[in-house]
N, C-alpha and C positions, 0 to 999 in steps of 0.2 A: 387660578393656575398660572403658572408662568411660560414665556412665550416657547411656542412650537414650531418647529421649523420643518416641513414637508420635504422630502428631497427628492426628485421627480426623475428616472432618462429623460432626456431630453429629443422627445418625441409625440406623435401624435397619442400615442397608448401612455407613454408615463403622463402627458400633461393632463391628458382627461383623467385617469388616475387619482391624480393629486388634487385636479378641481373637485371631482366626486369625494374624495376622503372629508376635502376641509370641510365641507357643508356639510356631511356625516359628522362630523365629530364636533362642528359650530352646536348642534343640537345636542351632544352628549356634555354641553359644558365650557369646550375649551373654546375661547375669548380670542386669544392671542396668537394668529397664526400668520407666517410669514412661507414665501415658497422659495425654493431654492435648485436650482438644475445638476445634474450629476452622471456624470459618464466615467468609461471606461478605466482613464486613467488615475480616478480618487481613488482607486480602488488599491491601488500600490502599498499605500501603509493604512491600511485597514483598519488594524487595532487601534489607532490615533486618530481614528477619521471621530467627527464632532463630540471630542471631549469635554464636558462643563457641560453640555446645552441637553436640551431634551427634541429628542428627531423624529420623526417618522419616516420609513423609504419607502417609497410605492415603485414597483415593476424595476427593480435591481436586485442586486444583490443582497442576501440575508445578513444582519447585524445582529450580535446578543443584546447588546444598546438599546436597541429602537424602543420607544413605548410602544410605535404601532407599526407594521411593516406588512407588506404585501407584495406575490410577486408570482410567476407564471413559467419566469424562466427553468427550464430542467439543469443550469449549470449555474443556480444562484447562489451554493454553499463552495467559497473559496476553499476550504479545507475539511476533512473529514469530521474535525472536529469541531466546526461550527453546524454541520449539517447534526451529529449527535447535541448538542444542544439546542435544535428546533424541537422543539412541540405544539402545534396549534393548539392556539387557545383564545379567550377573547377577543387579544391585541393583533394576535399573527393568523398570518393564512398563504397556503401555499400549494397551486395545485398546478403542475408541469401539464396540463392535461387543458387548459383554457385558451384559447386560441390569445387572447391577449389579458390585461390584468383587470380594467374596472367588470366584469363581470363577478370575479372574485368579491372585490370590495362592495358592490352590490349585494349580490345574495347571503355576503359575509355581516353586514348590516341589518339586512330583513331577517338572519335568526337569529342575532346576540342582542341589535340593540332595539330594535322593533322599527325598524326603519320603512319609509311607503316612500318606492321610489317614482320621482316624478316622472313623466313622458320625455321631459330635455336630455336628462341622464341615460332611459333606455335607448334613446337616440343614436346619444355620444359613443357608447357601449356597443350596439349594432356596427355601429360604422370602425369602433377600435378593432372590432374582429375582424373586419375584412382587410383592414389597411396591416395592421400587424400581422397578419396572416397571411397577406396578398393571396386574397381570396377574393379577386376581382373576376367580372367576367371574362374579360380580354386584355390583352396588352393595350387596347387603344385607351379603357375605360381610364385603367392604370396611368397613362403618360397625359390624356386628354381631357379626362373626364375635370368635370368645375360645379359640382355641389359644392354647398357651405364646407362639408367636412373636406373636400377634396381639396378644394382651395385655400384653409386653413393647412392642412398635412404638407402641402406644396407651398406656400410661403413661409415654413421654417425654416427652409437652405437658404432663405435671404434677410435674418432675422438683423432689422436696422442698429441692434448696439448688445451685448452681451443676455442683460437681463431683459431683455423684450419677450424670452417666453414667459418669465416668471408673468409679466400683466397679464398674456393673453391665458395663461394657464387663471389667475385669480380673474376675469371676466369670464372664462369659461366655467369657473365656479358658480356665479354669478347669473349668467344669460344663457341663451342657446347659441345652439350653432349657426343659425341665421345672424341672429346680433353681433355674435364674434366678427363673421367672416364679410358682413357691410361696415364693420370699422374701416375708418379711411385710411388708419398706417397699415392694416391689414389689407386693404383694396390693392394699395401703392403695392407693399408685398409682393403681391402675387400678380400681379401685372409684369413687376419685374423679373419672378421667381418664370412667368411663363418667358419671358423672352430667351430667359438661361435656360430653359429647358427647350427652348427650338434650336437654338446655340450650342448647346451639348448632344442633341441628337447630330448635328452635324460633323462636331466634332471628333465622335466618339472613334470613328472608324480610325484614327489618325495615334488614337492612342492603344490601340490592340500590339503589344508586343508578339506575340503569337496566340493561335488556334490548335491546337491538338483534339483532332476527333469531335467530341462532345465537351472540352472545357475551352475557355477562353483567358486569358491574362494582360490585364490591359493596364499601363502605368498612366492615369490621371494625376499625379504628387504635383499638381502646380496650380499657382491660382490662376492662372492662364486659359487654361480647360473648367469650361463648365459638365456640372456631373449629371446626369438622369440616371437615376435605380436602375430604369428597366431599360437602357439603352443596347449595351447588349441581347438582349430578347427580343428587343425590334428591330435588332436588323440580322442578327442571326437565329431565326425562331427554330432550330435545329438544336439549340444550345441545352443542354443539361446544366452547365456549373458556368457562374462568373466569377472570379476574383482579379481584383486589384485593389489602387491605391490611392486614397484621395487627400486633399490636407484639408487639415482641423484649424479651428484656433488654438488647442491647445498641441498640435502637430501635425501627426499624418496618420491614418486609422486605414488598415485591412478591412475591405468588405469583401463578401464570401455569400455566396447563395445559388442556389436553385433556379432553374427555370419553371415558376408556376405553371405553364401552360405545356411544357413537358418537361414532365419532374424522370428522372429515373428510378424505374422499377425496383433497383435496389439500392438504393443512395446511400451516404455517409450523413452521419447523426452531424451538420456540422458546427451545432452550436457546442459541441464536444471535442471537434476537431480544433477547433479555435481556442476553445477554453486547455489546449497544452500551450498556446503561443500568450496567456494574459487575459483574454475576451471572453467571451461566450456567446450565448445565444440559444436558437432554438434549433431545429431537426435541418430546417430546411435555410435558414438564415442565421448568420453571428457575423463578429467584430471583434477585431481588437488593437489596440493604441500601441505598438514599438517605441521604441524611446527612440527614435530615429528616422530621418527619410531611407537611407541605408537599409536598416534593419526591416522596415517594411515592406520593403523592395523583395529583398532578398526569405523575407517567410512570406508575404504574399507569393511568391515564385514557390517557395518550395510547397507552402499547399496545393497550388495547383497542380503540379507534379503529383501529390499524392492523389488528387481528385481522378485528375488522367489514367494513373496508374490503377486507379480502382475501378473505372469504368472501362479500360482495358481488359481489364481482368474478367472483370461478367464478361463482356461480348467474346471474349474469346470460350469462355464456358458454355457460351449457348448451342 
């Protein structure tokens, strides 16, 4: 067969993802596989994304293209009319309902190809659920905790040169989560990844544009400012919603989420809220990439207004 190219988010759920697929499918045949990272903004001209090659996506967006694709998000069909062209079947699988994706590819393996999944794999799987999910105990676990898989998850905001996940994603293929996470570029990592994260909870306070009730808006768009997920949550544990705005390499990217540790009783779907600005996501977390510092400024702000206005809205109902 000829070479296969995996196309991963670039996160701790797509990268175990795509380690778990290749070693699935090394066993069904295919030889030749290479791994590739893929976010938000590929997603722009769609119809043209990897023409000539033959792809797979794991925990993105649905392709008619793909020979294999997988994926967990409820906002992964860009058009109606890609979503009427899914049908599970061998290659594809899709269930909005899995806390993150390698479980999919898992038990989507044990009934089509006879797959016996090893102990490293249910692992990696355990751990993608809770981290995609932020389905941690505590805030502290979340910002402090240093297992293998924690420490891994948290030295990707400091990934030393573009394709540094693509290795650890093909060693994670490979090894366990222990192996991965005593690599020495992966040590360095996260030594470094924790001192940004003592540096960004400091800093955070500094970038709150305002607080409204239960939502917060806070402009990170600089490489200046180091970012922690849950920095907002740690110092305001009152918080329903966070949005702001941080930069990428390939610009600056809306984040938008939930307070796990107190969610609201009747929230907004906001991987749906996001998927009208580009993004998507899940119930309780999305993103999405603006073609612009500007523009993300300016729809980071207005989502939050709309999150304010909605949680406005119940409290005064009650």
């Amino acid at each position: 067969m000829s070479l296969l190219t995996i196309y991963y988010h670039r996160d701790f759920d797509g990268m175990v993802s795509g380690a778990i697929l290749a070693r699935v499918l090394r066993g069904q045949g295919e030889k030749q596989i290479r791994f590739r990272h893929i976010n938000y903004d590929q997603s722009r001209n769609w119809d043209d994304f990897s023409v000539g090659e033959r792809f797979a996506i794991v925990d993105f967006h649905f392709h008619p293209r793909a020979d294999y694709w997988f994926d967990h998000h409820p906002t992964t069909f860009l058009t109606p009319e890609l979503q009427a062209s899914y049908e599970p079947n061998e290659r594809w699988n899709w269930d909005a309902k899995s806390p993150s994706c390698p479980p999919i590819i898992l038990g989507h393996a044990k009934e089509h190809w006879g797959y016996h999944v090893p102990e490293r794999f249910e692992e990696m799987s355990k751990w993608s659920d809770i981290i995609d999910a932020a389905a941690f105990k505590d805030v502290d676990q979340a910002i402090f905790g240093d297992n293998a898989a924690l420490r891994i998850m948290r030295s990707l905001s400091v990934a030393p040169h573009p394709n540094w996940t693509d290795e650890i994603t093909q060693a994670l293929s490979a090894g366990d989560l222990d192996n991965v996470a005593s690599r020495p570029d992966m040590e360095k990592a996260y030594a470094r990844a924790a001192r940004n994260r003592d540096k960004a909870l400091d800093q955070f306070p500094d970038t709150v544009v305002w607080q409204k009730g239960r939502v917060i808006f806070f402009d990170a768009a600089t490489t200046k400012v180091r970012r922690e997920r849950f920095s907002p949550f740690y110092h305001h544990p009152e918080l329903s919603y966070a949005v702001g705005v941080i930069p990428t390499r390939a610009g600056f990217h809306i984040t938008c989420g939930e307070n796990p540790w107190n969610q609201p009783a009747d929230g907004v779907h906001v991987g749906e809220l996001l998927g009208k600005y580009g993004g998507g996501g899940h119930r309780a977390v999305g993103g999405a990439n603006p073609p612009s510092k500007q523009a993300a400024l300016e729809q980071a702000e207005e989502i939050a207004e709309l999150l304010h206005a909605h949680m406005d809205k119940r409290e005064s109902q009650r």
